[in-house]
N, C-alpha and C positions, 0 to 999 in steps of 0.2 A: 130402450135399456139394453145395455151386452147382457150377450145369453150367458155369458160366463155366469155374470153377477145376479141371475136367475135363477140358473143352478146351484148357487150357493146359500141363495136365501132358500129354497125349496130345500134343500139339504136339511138346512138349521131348522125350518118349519119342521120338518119330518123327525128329525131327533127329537127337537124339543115335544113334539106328540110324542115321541113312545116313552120317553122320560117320561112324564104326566103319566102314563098309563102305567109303566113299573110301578112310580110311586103311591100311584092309588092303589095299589093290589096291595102294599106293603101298606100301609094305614090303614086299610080296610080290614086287616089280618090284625088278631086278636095273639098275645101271647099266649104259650103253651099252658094248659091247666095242666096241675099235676103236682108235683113236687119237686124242688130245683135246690140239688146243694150249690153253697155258695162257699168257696175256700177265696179266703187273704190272698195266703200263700199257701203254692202246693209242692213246696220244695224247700228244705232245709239243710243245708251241711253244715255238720261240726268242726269238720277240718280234721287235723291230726290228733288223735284221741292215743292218750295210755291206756292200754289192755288193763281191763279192769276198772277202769274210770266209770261210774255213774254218771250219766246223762241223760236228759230230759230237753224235750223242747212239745209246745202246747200247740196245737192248730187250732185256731177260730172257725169254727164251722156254722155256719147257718141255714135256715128252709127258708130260699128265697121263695115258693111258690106258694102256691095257694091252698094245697093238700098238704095232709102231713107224710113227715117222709122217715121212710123208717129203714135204718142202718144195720143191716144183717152181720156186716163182716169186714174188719179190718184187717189190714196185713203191710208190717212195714218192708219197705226193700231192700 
C-alpha cells in the first residue's frame, strides 16, 4: 500500500478518535442547574416616534431552568 494513502487513513483514524472523545465529554455533561432566562426577543425598535407618543411593547420572558429565578432589576436603554 503507498505511504501516502497510510498517512491519510492514520490521520482520519486519529480525528475521528478525538472527535468521539470531544463528543463524549459533551454528552456526558449535564446542563447547568440553576435558573436560565429565556427572552424571544431581546431587542425591539419603534422607529420614529412623536415626542409625546405613548408606547409600549411586551417582552415574553421565561425560567428556562430548573431553580426559580428571581428578577431584581430592570432597566430600559
Amino acid at each position: 500500500m503507498n505511504v501516502l494513502i497510510m498517512k491519510k487513513i492514520a490521520l482520519c483514524l486519529l480525528i475521528a478518535w478525538a472527535v468521539s472523545l470531544s463528543g463524549s465529554d459533551m454528552l456526558s455533561a449535564a446542563e447547568p442547574k440553576g435558573p436560565r432566562l429565556v427572552v424571544t426577543q431581546e431587542r425591539h425598535d419603534f422607529g420614529a416616534i412623536v415626542q409625546g407618543t405613548r408606547v409600549e411593547h411586551v417582552f415574553a420572558i421565561r425560567n428556562g431552568g430548573d431553580e426559580p429565578l428571581d428578577i431584581q432589576e430592570v432597566r430600559a436603554s
